[in-house]
C-alpha positions as CSV (number, residue, x, y, z in Angstrom):
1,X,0.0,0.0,0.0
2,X,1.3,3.3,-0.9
3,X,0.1,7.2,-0.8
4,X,-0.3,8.4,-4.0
5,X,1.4,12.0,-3.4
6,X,4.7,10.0,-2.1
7,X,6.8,9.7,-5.2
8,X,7.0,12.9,-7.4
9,X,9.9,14.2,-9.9
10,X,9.6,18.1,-10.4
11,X,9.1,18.3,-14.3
12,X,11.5,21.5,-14.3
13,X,14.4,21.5,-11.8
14,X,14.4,24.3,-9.0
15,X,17.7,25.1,-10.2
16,X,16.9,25.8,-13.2
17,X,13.9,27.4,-12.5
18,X,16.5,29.8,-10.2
19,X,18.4,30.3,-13.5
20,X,15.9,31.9,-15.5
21,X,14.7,34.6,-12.7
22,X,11.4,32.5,-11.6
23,X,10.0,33.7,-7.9
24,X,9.1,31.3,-5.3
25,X,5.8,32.6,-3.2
26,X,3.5,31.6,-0.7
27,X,0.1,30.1,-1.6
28,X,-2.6,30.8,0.6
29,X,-5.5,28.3,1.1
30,X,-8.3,29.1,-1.1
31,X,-5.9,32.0,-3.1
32,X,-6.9,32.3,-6.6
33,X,-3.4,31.8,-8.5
34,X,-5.5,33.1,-11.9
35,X,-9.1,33.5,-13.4
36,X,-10.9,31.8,-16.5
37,X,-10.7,34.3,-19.1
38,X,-7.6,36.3,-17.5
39,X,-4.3,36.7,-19.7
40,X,-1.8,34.0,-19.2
41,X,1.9,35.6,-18.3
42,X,4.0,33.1,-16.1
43,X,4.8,29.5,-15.5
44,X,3.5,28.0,-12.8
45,X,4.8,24.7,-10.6
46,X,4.0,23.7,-7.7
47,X,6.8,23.5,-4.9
48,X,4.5,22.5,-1.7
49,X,1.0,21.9,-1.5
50,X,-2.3,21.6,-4.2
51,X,-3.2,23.7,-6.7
52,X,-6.7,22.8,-8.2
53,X,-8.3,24.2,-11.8
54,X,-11.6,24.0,-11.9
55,X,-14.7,25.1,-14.3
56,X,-18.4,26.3,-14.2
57,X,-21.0,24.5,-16.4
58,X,-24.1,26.1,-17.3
59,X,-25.7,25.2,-13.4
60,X,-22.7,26.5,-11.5
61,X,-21.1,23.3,-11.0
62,X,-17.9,23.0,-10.6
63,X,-15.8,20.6,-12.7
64,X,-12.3,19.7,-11.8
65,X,-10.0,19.6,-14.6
66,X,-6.7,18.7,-12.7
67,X,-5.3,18.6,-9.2
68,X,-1.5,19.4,-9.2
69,X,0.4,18.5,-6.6
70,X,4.4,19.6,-5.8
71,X,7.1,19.1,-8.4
72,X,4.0,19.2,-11.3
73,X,3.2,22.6,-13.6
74,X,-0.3,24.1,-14.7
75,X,-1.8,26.5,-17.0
76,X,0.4,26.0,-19.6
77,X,-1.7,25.8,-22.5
78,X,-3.1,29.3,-22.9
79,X,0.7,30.3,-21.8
80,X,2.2,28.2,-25.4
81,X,-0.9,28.9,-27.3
82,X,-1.7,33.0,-26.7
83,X,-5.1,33.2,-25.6
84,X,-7.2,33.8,-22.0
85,X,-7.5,31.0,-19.4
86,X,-10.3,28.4,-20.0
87,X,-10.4,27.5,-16.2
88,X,-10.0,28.9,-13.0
89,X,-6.6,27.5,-10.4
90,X,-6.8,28.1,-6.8
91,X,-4.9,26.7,-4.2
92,X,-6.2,23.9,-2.0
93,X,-3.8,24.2,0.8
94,X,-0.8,26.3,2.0
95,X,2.1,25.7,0.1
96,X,4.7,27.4,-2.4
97,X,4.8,27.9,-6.3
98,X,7.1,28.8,-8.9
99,X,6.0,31.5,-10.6
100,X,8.3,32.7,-14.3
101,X,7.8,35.1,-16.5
102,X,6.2,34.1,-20.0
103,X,9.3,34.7,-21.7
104,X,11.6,33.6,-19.7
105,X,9.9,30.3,-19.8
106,X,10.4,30.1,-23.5
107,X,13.7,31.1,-23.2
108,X,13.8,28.4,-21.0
109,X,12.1,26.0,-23.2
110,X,14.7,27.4,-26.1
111,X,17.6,26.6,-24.6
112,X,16.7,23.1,-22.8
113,X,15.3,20.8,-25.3
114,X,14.8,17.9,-22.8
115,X,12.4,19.9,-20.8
116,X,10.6,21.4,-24.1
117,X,10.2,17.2,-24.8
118,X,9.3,16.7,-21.1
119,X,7.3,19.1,-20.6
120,X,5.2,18.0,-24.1
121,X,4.7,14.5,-23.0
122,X,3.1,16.3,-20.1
123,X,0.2,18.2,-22.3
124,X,-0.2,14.8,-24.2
125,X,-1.1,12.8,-21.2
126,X,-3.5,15.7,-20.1
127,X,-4.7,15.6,-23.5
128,X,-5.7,11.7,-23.0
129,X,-7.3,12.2,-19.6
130,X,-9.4,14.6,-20.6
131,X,-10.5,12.2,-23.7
132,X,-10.9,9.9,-21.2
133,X,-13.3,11.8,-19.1
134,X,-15.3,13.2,-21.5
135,X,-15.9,9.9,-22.6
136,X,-17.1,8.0,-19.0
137,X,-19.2,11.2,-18.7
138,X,-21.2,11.3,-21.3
139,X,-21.6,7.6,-21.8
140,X,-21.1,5.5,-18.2
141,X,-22.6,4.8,-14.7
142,X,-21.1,6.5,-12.1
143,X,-19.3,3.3,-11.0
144,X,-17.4,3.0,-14.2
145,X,-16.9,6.9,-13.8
146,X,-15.2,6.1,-10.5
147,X,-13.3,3.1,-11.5
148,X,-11.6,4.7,-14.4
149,X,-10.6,7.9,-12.3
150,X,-9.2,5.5,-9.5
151,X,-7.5,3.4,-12.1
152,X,-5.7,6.8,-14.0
153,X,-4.6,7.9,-10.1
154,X,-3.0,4.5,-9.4
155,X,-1.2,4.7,-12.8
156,X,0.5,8.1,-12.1
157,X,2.6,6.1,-9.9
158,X,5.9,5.4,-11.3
159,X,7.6,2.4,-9.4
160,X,9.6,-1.0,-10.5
161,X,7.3,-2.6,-8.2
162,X,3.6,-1.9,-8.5
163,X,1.9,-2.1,-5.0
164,X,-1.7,-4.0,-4.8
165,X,-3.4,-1.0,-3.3
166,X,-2.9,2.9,-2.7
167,X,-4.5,5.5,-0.7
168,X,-6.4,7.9,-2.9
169,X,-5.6,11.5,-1.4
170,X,-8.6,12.9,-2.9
171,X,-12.1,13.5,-1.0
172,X,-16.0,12.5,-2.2
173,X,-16.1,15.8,-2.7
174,X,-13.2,16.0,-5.4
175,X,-13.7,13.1,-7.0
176,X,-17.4,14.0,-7.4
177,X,-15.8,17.6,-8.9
178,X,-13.3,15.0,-11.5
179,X,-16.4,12.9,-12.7
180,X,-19.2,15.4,-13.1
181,X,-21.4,13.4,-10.1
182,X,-22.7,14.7,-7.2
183,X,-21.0,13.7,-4.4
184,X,-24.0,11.8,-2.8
185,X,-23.9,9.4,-5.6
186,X,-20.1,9.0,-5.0
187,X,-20.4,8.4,-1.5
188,X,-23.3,5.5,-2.2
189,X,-21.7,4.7,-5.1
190,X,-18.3,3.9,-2.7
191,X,-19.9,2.3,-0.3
192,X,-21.7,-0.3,-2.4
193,X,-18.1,-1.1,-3.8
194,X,-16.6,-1.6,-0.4
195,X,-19.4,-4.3,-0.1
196,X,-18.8,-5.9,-3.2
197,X,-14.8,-6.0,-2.5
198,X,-14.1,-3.6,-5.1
199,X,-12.0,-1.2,-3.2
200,X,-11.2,-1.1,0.6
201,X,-12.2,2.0,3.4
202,X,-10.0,2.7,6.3
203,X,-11.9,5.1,8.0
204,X,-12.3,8.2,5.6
205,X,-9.2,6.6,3.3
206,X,-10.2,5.0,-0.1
207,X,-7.6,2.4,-0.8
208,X,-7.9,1.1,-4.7
């Protein structure tokens, strides 16, 4: 059994990060790092703590779209691509974050080709998840919903040796957010596949 947020690689080096005049701040709980439809100007990665980007649909719910945790970047796209932000990021706990200016970071990207490749694979796999979602939502029950997001969490792990089970670190609420179901049906929904032996609860903990 293993926590999910214990192995992660920072996708751009602090060092490097250092090179190229990025600031390291403090995140406040709950501090809104940038708005849908605001400009995009800097880099972001997380150094400590969760950053989570989130949307509105048409009834004011809120759809997750990724939760970043430390060593991992965000908001990229409308940074590479010139145009506003499509979702909103705000910080789910304390913690740090690089912040770089927009072209420093392709300067960056200019002169380190690895990263530029790294950092690609990065907006490919985001690419597929979101696929992936869009898919279970519009076409599963919200117990293949589940399973697939629990499955993609447990293969963000990168070890020789894969362990049987994991602790998700997410809440109902937040996997509710990722799946587009209200987190009623995900607590039910959780429940029933605890009975059936389909995951295991340790007190609040979802192990998958």
């Amino acid at each position: 059994m293993l926590n999910f947020l214990s192995k992660k690689r920072k996708l751009i080096p602090s060092k490097i990060l250092q090179e190229y005049q990025a600031r390291l701040v403090r995140m406040r709980k709950d501090q809104v790092l940038f708005e849908e439809g605001s400009q995009a100007l800097e880099f972001f990665q997380v150094e400590e703590g969760q950053v989570r980007m989130y949307i509105l649909n048409h009834e004011g719910q809120e759809f997750t779209q990724g939760i970043f945790n430390a060593g991992e970047s965000f908001g990229e796209p409308p940074l590479l691509g010139n145009f506003p932000y499509p979702s909103t990021a705000v910080a789910l706990t304390e913690g740090k974050v690089w912040r770089l200016a927009k072209a420093d970071f392709l300067k960056l990207l200019q002169n380190h080709f690895d990263l530029h490749l790294k950092l690609d694979h990065v907006l490919c796999n985001r690419l597929q998840y979101k696929s992936m979602i869009l898919t279970e939502i519009s076409a599963h029950d919200p117990e293949h919903r589940l399973i697939t997001i629990l499955k993609f969490l447990k293969s963000k792990i990168t070890l020789t040796e894969k362990p049987d089970k994991i602790i998700i670190p997410y809440t109902r609420q937040q996997l509710a957010d990722m799946t587009s179901l209200r987190v009623e049906t995900v607590i039910r929904t959780i429940k029933r596949m605890e009975k059936e032996g389909k995951l295991v609860l340790e007190g609040h903990k979802i192990l998958f």
